[in-house]
N, C-alpha and C positions, 0 to 999 in steps of 0.2 A: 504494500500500500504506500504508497506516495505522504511525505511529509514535508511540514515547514520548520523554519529555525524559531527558536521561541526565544527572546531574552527580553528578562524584566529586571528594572535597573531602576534606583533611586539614590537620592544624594548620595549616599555614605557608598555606592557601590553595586555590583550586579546579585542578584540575590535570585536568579534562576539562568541556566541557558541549557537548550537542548534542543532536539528534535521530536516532535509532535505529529498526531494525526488529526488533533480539533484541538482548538481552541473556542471557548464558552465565556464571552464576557457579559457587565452593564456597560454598555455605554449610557448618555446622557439622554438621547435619545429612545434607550431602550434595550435588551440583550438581544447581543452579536455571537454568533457562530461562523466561528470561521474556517474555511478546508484551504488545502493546496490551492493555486491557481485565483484565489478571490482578488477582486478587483482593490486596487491601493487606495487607502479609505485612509484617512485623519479622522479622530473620533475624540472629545473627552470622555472621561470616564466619572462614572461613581464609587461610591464606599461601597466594596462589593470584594465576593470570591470570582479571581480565575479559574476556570475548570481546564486543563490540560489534561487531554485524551490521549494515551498510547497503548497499542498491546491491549488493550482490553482495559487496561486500569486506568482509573482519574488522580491527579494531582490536582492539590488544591493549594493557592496562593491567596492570602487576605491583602486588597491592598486599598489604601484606602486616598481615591482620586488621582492625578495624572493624566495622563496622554496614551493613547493603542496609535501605532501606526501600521500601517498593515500593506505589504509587498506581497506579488505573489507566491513569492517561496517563504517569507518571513515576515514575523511579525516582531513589532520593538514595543511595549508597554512601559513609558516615565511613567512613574508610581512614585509619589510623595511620602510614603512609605510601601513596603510589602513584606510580608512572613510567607513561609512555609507553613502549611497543617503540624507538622510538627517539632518547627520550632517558639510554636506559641506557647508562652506560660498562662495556662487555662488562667490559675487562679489570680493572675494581676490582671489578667482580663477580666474577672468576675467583679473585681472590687474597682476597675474602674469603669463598669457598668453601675455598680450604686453608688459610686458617687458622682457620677454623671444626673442619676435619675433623683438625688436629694439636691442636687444644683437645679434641675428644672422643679421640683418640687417646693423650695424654699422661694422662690419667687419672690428674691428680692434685688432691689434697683440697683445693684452692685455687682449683681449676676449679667454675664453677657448669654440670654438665653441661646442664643445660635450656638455660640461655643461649644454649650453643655449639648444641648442636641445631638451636634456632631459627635462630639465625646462618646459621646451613648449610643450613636449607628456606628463608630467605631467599634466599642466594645463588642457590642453583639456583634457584629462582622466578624473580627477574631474571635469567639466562642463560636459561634457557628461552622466557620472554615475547622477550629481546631479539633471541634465534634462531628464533623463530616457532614453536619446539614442541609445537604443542598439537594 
């Protein structure tokens, strides 16, 4: 079966590359599936999991916003941040999920609600990649 080159890179560095048979993202638009051969697409992205398909198994990448650019043989994903399924540490995900959600819950004028929001489609973004939820 025919593949493309996969790498996802953020500030600090490359934190995937490989060869693939699908890629599964959000774009801002919407979720993109992409095979060999798709046409070159600029895309932003959302706080979401990559789904990388090979062999039969999925990898999954948390990343949360960037850029997908996409070649017919390769795709390049800027990511402002990204992890691994399993280099996430579940449980500093867990706690900065509550305290994301006692940031929008305290509703006060000191709080930048967007922030905590973020914070908190964050968190659950890595819990979710890191428990395979998808």
């Amino acid at each position: 079966m025919k593949t493309l080159k996969v790498s996802i890179v953020t500030p600090d560095g490359p934190v995937y590359s490989s060869d693939v048979e699908m890629v599964i993202t959000k774009a801002q638009s919407g979720e993109l599936g992409i095979l060999p051969g798709h046409i070159p697409t600029v895309a932003p992205l959302q706080i979401g999991a990559v789904r990388l398909k090979k062999g039969g198994d999925t990898e999954l990448v948390a990343v949360s916003g960037g850029f997908l650019e996409v070649r017919p043989e390769q795709v390049t994903i800027l990511a402002q941040t990204a992890e691994k399924s399993e280099s996430i540490d579940i449980e500093r995900a867990k706690h900065a999920r509550v305290r994301a959600e006692q940031r929008i819950e305290a509703k006060t004028d000191d709080i930048d609600l967007v922030r905590a929001e973020l914070a908190l489609k964050r968190a659950i973004n890595r819990i979710n990649v890191a428990e395979h939820r998808f």
